[in-house]
N, C-alpha and C positions, 0 to 999 in steps of 0.2 A: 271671515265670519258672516259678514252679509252679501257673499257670493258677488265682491266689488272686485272689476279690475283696474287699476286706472292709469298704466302704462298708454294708454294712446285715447284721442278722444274719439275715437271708436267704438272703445270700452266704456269709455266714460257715458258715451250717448245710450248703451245696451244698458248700461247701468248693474244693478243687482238685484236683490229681494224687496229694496223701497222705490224701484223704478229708476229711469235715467236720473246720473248725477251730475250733467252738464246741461245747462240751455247756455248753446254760445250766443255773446254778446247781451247779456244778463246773469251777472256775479249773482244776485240778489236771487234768481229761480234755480240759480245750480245750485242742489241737495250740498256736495263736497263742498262748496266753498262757506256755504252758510254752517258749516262744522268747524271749518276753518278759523271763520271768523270771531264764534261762539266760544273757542278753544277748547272744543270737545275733543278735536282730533287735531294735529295724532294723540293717540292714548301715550300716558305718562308725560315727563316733566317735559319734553324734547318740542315744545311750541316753536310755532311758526313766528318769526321777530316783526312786528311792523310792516318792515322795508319788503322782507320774502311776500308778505301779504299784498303789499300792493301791487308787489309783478305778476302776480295769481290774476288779483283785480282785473288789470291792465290788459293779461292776456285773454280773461273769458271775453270782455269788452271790447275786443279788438277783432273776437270771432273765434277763436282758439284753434287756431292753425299747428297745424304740428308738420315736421321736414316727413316723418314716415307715418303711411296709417297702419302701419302694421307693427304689431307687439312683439318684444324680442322675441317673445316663445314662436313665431311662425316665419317660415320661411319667404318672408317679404323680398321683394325685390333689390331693397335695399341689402338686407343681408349678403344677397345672390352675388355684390358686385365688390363683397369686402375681400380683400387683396390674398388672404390666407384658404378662403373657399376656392380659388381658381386654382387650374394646373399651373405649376412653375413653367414659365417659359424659358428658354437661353436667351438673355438680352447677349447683344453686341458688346466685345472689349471695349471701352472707349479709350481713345487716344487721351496724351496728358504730354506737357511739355516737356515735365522732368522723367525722362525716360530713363537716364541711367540709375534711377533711384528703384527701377522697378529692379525684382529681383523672380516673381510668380505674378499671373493674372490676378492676384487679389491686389496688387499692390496699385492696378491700374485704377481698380474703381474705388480706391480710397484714396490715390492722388489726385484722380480727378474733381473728389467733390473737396479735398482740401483746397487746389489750386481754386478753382472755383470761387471759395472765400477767402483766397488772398492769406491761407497759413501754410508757410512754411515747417514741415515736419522736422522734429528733433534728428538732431545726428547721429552716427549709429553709434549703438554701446562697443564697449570697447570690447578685447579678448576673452579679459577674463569673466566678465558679467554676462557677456554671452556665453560661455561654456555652462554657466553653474545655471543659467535659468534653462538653457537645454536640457540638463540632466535632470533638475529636480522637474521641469514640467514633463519631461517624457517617459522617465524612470523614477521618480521621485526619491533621487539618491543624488549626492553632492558626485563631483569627479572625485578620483583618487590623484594624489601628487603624480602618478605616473601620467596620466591619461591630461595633465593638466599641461605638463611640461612639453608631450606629445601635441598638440593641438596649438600650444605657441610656437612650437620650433617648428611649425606646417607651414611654408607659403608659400603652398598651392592653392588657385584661385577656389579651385572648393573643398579647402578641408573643414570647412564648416558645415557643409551638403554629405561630408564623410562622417562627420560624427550624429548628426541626422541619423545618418540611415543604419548606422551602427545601434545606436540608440533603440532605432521600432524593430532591433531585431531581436535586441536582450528580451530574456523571459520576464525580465522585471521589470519591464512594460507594461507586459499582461495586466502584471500585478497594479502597478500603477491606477491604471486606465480600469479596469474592474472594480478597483473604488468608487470611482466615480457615477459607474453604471449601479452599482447597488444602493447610493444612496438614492437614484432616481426611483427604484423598485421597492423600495424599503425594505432592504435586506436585513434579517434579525435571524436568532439560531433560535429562539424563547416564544411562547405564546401572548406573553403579555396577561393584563390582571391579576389575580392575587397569588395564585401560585407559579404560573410562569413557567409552563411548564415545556423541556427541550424539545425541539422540534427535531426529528431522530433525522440525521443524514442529510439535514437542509443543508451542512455546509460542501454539498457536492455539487450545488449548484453553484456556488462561489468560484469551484474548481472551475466548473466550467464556463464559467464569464473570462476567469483568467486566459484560459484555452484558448477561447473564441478571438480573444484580442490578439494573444501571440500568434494564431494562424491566419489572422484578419480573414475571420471568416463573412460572408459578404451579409451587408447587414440587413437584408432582405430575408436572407435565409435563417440567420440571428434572433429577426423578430418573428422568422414562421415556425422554428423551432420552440419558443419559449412560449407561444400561444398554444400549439398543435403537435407537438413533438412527438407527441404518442398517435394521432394522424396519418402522418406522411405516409408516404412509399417509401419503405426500408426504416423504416422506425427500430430504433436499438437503444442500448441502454442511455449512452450520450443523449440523443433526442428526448426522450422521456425524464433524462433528469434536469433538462431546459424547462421542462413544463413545472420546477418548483417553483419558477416566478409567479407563477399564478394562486399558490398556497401560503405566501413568505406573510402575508395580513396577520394582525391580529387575531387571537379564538380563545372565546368563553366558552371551558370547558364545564362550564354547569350554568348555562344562563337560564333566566329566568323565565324568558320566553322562547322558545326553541324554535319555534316556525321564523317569529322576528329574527333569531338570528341568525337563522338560516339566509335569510333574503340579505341581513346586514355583511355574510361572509360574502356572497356572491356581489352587492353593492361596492364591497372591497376589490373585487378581481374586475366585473368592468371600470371602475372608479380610476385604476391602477395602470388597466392597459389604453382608455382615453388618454389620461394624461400623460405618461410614458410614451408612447409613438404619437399619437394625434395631437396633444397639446389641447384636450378641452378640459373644461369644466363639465361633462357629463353629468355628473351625480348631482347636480344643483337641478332634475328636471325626476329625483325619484321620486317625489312628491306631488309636484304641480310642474307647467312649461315654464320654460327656464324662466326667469322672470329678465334677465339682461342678454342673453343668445338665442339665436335662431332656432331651439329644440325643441321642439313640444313634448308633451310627456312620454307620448307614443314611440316616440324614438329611442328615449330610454329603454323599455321592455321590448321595444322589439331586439335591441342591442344585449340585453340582457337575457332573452329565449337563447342568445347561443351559448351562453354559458349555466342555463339552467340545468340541461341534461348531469352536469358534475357531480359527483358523491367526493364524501372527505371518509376515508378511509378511519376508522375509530370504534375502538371497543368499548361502550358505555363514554368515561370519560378520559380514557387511553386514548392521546394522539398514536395514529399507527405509520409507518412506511408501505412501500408495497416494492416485491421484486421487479427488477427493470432488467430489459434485453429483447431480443428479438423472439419473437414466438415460437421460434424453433429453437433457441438456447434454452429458454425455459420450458416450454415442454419436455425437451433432454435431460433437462434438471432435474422437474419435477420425478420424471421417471424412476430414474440413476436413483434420486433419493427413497423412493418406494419401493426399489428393488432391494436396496442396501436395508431401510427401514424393516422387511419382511426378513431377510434376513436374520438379521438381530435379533429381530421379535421369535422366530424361532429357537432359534441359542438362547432367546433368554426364557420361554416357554420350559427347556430342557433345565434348565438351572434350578427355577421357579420349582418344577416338579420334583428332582434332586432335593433342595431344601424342603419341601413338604414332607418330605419322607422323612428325611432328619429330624422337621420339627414336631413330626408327629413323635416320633421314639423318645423326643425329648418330653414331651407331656405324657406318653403312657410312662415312661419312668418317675416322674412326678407324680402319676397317680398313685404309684405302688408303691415308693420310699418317698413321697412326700419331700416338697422341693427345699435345697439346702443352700447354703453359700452363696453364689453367685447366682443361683438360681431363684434362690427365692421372690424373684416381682414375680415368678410362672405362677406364684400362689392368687395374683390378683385375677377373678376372674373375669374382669371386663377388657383387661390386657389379652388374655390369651382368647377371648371373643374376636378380638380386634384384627388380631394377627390373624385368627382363624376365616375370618370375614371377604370376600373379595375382594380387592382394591376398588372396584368400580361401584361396588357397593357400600365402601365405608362413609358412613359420617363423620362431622369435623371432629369431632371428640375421637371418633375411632384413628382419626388421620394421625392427630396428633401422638396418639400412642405410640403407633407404629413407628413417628419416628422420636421421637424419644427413647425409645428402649432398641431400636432397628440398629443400631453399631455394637449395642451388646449381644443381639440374637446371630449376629453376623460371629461376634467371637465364639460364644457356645457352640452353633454349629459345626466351624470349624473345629474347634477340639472336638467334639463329637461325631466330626465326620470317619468314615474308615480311609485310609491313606489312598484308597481307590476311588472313592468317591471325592477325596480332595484335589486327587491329581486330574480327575475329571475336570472341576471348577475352573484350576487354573487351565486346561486347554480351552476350555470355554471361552474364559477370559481373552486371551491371545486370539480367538477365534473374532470376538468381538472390534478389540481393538485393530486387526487387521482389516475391519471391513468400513469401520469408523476412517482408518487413514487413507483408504480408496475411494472415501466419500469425493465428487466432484467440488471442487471451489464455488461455495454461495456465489451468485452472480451481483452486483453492486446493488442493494438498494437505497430508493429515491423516494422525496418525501414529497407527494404527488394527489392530485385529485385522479377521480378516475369514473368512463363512463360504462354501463352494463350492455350495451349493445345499440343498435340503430334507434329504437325504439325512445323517443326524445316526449317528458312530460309536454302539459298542456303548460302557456305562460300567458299570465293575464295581468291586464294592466290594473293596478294596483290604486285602490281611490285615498288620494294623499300619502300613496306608502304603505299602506294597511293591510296584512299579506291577510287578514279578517274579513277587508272590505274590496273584491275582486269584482273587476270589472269585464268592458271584450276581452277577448283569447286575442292576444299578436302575436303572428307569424314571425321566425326570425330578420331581424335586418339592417341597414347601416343607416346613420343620421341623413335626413332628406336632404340637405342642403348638401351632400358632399354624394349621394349615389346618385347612380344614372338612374331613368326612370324606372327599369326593370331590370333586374339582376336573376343568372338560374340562381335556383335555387340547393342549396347543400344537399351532396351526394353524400349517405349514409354508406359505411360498411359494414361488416358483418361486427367489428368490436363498441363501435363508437356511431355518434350521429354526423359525422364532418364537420358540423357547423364553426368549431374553433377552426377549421383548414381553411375552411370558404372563407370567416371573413380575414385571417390571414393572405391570402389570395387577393383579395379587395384591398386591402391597404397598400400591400406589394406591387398592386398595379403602378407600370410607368407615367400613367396622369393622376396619379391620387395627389389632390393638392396640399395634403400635410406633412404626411410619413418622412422624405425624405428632406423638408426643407426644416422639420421639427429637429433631427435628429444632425443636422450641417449645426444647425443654431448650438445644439447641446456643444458639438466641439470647439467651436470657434469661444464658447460660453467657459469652455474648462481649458482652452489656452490665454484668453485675453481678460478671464475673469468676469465678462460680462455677456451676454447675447445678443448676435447682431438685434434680438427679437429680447429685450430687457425682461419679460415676462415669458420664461423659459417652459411652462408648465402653460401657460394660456396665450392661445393663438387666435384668441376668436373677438369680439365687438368691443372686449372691457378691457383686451390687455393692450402691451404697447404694440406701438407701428414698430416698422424695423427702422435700424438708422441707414442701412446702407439696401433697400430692396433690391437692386439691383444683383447686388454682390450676393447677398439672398437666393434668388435663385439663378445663380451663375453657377454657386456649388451644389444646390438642392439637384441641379440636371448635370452638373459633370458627376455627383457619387451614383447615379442613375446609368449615364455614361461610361465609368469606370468598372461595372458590376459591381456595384455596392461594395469600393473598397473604401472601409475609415482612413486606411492608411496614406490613401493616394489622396485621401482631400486634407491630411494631418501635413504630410510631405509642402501641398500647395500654402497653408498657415505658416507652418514654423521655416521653412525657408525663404520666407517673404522677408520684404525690405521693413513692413513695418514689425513683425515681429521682432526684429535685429535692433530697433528703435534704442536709446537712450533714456532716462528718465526726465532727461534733465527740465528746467521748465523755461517757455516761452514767454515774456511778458505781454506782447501781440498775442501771440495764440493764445492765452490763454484769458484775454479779454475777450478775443471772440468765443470763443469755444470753453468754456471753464471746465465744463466737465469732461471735459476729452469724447465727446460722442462722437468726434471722426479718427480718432485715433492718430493725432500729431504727436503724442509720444507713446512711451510706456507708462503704463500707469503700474508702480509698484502694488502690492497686494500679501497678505499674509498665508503661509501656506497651510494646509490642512493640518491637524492636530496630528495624524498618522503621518504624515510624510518630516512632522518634526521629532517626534519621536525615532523613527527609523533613520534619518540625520544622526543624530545625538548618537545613536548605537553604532551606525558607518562609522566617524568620523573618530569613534574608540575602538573602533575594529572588533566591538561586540556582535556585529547582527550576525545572524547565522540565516545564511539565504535560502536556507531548504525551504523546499516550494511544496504545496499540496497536501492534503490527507485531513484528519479531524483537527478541529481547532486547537488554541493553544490558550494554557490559564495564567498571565501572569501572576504575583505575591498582589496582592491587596490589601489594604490598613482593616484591622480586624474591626475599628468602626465600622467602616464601610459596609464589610460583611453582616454586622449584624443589624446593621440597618435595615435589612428584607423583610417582607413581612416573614418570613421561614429564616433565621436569621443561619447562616454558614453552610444554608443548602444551596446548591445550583451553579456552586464556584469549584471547579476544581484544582488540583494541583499541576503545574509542569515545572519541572527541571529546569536550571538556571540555562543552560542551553536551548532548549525549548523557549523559553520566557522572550527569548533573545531574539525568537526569527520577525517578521516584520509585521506590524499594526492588523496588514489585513488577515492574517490568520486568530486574532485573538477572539477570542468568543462573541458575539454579538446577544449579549442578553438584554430584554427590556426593561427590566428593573432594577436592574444592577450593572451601572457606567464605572469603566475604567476610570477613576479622577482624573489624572495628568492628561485624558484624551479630553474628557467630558466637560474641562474646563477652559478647552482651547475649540466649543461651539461645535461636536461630533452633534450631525441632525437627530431628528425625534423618530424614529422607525415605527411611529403609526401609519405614517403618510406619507406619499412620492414627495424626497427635498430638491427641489429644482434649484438651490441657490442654497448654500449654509449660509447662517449670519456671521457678522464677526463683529465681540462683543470685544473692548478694552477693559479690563475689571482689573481690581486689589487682589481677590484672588489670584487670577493668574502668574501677578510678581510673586507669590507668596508660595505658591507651590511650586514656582521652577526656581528658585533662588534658596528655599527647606528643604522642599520633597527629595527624600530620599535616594528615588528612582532617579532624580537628576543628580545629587551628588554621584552617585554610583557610577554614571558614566564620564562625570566628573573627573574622577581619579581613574578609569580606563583610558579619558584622554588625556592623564598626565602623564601617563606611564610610556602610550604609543610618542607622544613627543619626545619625553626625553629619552627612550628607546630608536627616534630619530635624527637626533637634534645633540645629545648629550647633553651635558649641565653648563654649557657656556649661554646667559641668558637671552640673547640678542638671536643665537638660533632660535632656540628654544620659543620665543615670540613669533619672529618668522616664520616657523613649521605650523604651528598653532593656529597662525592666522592663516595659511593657503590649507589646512584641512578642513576649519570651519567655515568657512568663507568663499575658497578657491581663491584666493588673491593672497598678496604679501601686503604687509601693514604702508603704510603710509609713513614718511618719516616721521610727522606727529604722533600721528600715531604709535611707533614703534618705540617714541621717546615716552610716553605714555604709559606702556605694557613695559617698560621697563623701571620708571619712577612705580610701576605697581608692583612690582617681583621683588624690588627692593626694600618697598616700604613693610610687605607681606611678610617677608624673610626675619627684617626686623624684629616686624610685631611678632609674630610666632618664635622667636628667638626669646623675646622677654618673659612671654607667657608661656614658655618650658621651664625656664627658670622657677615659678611659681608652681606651675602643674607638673612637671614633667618632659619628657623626652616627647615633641611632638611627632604625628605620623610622616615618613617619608614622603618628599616634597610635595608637602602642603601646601606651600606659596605655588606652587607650579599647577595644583588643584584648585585655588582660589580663583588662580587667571582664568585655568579653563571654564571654571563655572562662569565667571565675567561673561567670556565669548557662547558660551552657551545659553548665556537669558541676554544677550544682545540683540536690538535688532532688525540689525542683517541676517541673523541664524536664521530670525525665523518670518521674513519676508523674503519673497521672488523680485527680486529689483532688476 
């Protein structure tokens, strides 16, 4: 408000509109401190204690030195030498004594720094804990008894490196791993706010993240595809429907300021693609310079001129799609269809006139006997106006008539037609529908922005955000602290301005110091549960160091090395010695190390709300693995539904085999969460989730121990057991525990789930007695459900 900055005492010397607010080495003549002390400031309750006051004191008194004179918002030198602005370099393997423990080069530079402080890492897990954490982290599916049995009776030194690679070949990998990538994006099918309305075809972009994973398409090309995809050289429908990443935000479709929301859409799309590949905090400089990073505000809008050229496709307040394919399929298209369209339009010209004649002899016989029976609405004269009327010149009232009364003038006709003139109609007919069934196949549409040609608006930097209060015009361009001094500038074509290509191009580059050590971090983040780089979404001055920088960029240059394969730096993780790790705990190590920040064991973790649901359906041999196409609606509690502001609209119906296929095809709407997902911490799709939380609540015993949806697969897994197992109960435990589980009970255990079968049997025994004949094994439903809200069900150990 009084144009203070006081991030450095540089600013503080420049002062604002009452002059400087430092004189160092004099508390008493600096403006700021004498507010301080007066407890004018800060504004509201949030005063400075005593003790904070005196280090203020202390420091003006002492000269007011500060480590940088430069404000986070500028590219100070200090910024210049923080570890995430440099190219990744390839440090050296380093040697380690316990060599046979290594298994891949990641293992060297996390034994070394274990060795180092004298902790010995946990032992490795055993068979079957490794099999079940493989499958759920890679496929997010339990093994099947076959595939379990198959892998212990292996020993061969690498049938563990076999199921590996077996694992990133399954299509249910895709699936997997595309989860993970859309919560990064914020993937949603809905617009969000009051009416929430479908975003038509967005889930074609989900298809193709899955794709991407399955073909481990190089992620270089992945990220130039879903900025630029309509861009490239050879751009087709695939490429173009990469670019719904850039639409999947949030949109008020009647906001109240329309220019503001327009800046607030495109705010969303750089906002999304900072933090997604580069790992910044961007949008903290729409306003003013970052107030904690290197970015002045300028950076912002020059970053945001390349996405200004964008239109969002919309009819008034109709979200729209738009066709996708190559310019020569849709030109073909569009043709085919104009040829066919003229067509029709002819034959139906010949009909149209056909029926005028008819409908003419039907009103001059109405004038002259006066209209009877079935004819009598011909008495109305604003009807027979209507009809008389052009189509293209009817009004709504006339519209209306015509159809209203249009399936009875259809029948008159027909009886009134002469058998020649009828048998005309139908060759007509057949004439039409012959030309309708040679129509060519619509090509896919994609729910996409799109630009009108090279010709790219003026961008100006905006005072405070104020799309009202426009400042200089900037040029397109990338954050100063990470571009070289001068970059060409974006080659326009004749559809688009390139600018989404270029700066795809720029990030792609092999010394861009974020892109690829951002994106090592996200995997290493979705197999260990944590990122080498803790603050998965911020890379820059306020988030964390990495724990292992080395290891850092040893993979940020070998997925550079490898062509941008995920799969070849997924291979060097999950075959490492320490992924293999045990849980168990160290009472040394874990004095040194409590939080496991070097990774001496495994640190167990709960798995995602979809990967336990699609569990629960495996493991009853409910899921139905059909892969791809429009989403799916599972049954919802009719509260729930009418809990919308539109209550029972924007949910639809799918068939119980539908219902059944897996988590990530179910609808992604933003105002209406699946409960049994929504209560196991599914992120908030306003915003990139760099990390879900995980919340322990009452709830969640309450709806997997009630809920329906879990008894249901309940008795699908009692049925697969003792369809297994038969009714001797000591199988029947056995099988139950290696479907859910992958392992066999424990003998405690086993004594356990059998003191439970029994006592279950019982109970249900007495309480037929009184109610009735109870449902087919019950006690065998009650177990299941035990091992289904166990847990082991639903943690990765």
């Amino acid at each position: 408000m009084g144009d203070l900055d006081l991030r450095t005492p540089a600013s503080m010397l420049k002062g604002g509109s009452k002059g400087p607010a430092l004189a160092p080495g004099s508390p008493e003549r600096s403006i700021f401190y004498q507010r301080i002390a007066d407890k004018s400031m800060p504004m509201g309750p949030a005063k400075l204690s005593d003790a904070e006051q005196r280090v203020i004191h202390e420091w003006i008194s002492g000269g007011a030195a500060a480590a940088s004179p430069h404000p986070a918002g500028e590219s100070g030198s200090g910024a210049r030498i923080h570890w995430a602005f440099r190219p990744p370099e390839r440090p050296p393997v380093p040697p380690v004594r316990s060599a046979g423990q290594v298994r891949t080069a990641v293992d060297r530079f996390l034994l070394s720094r274990l060795e180092s402080r004298g902790i010995q890492p946990a032992p490795p897990a055993d068979g079957a804990t490794l099999l079940r954490r493989a499958y759920l982290n890679l496929i997010g599916l339990p093994p099947s008894l076959e595939e379990q049995e198959t892998f212990l009776a292996d020993r061969s030194p690498d049938a563990y490196e076999k199921v590996v690679e077996a694992l990133l070949a399954r299509p249910q990998y895709g699936e997997r791993w595309a989860r993970r990538w859309l919560d990064v994006v914020r993937y949603a099918e809905s617009n969000g706010y009051e009416r929430d309305g479908v975003k038509p075809h967005a889930w074609r972009y989900r298809d193709y993240v899955i794709d991407a994973f399955n073909r481990d398409k190089p992620f270089d090309r992945f990220l130039t595809e879903q900025l630029a995809g309509d861009e490239i050289e050879g751009s087709n429908d695939e490429t173009q429907i990469a670019t719904t990443f850039l639409r999947l935000g949030t949109w008020d479709d009647e906001p109240a300021e329309p220019m503001l929301d327009r800046y607030d859409q495109l705010d969303d799309v750089l906002g999304v693609t900072a933090t997604a590949f580069l790992g910044l905090t961007l949008r903290c400089a729409r306003c003013h310079d970052h107030k904690f990073e290197p970015f002045p505000q300028k950076d912002y809008y020059r970053l945001l001129a390349v996405f200004e050229p964008l239109k969002r496709p919309q009819d008034d307040r109709k979200d729209l799609d738009r066709l996708a394919g190559t310019d020569a399929e849709l030109s073909a298209y569009r043709q085919a269809i104009a040829v066919a369209d003229a067509q029709v339009s002819q034959i139906q010209r010949q009909i149209d006139d056909s029926r005028k004649a008819i409908l003419k002899r039907l009103f001059e016989n109405k004038n002259k006997t006066g209209a009877q029976g079935d004819l009598a609405w011909l008495e109305h004269a604003e009807t027979v106006l209507a009809f008389q009327t052009e189509p293209a010149k009817r009004n709504k009232e006339q519209k209306a008539l015509v159809e209203s009364f249009n399936a009875r003038l259809d029948r008159e006709i027909a009886s009134a037609g002469s058998a020649e003139e009828n048998s005309r109609f139908e060759a007509w007919k057949k004439e039409i529908a012959a030309v309708n069934a040679a129509r060519p196949k619509e090509p896919p549409r994609a729910y996409v922005w799109y630009e009108e040609g090279p010709r790219a608006p003026a961008t100006y930097l905006l005072q405070r955000g104020d799309p009202a209060a426009p400042g200089e015009e900037v040029r397109p361009g990338v954050p100063s602290i990470l571009g070289p001094a001068s970059l060409e500038p974006p080659a326009a074509s004749r559809r688009s301005t390139g600018r989404r290509l270029w700066l795809a191009r720029w990030m792609t580059r092999p010394d861009h110091p974020l892109v690829a050590r951002v994106i090592v971090n996200r995997l290493w983040q979705w197999h260990f549960g944590e990122g080498l780089v803790a603050s998965e979404n911020d890379f820059g001055l306020m988030g964390q160091r990495p724990s292992h920088p080395e290891l850092l960029d040893y993979l940020a240059t070998e997925l550079i090395r490898s062509g941008w394969s995920l799969k070849h730096i997924q291979r060097l993780i999950v075959n490492s010695g320490a992924f293999r790790l045990s849980s168990a705990w160290n009472e040394q190590a874990g004095k040194l190390d409590p939080e496991n920040a070097l990774l001496w064991r495994w640190k167990p973790r709960r798995l995602e709300a979809e990967v336990i649901r699609d569990a629960a359906l495996a493991v009853g041999s409910r899921l139905n693995l059909e892969m791809g196409g429009p989403s799916i609606f599972p049954p919802l509690p009719r509260a729930v539904l009418e809990g919308q502001s539109r209550p029972g609209e924007g949910w639809g119906q799918s068939d119980e085999k539908q219902a059944a296929r897996r988590s990530i095809y179910i609808f992604v709407k933003r105002s209406l969460a699946v409960p049994e997902l929504e209560v196991l911490d599914t992120p908030d799709t306003s915003s990139s989730c760099e990390q879900r939380p995980v919340s322990t609540t009452g709830p969640q015993a309450l709806a997997f121990l009630n809920g329906e949806s879990t008894h249901q697969q309940a008795r699908a897994f009692a049925r697969r057991v003792e369809r297994l197992a038969g009714l001797e109960p000591a199988a029947q435990a056995s099988t139950a525990f290696r479907l859910a589980l992958a392992r066999p009970p424990k003998p405690a255990e086993l004594k356990a789930a059998l003191e439970f079968l029994s006592l279950q049997q019982r109970q249900i025994d007495r309480d037929s007695r009184a109610q009735g004949a109870p449902p087919a094994r019950a006690f065998l439903e009650a177990f299941c459900l035990v091992l289904l809200n166990s847990n082991e069900f639903f943690y990765l150990n």
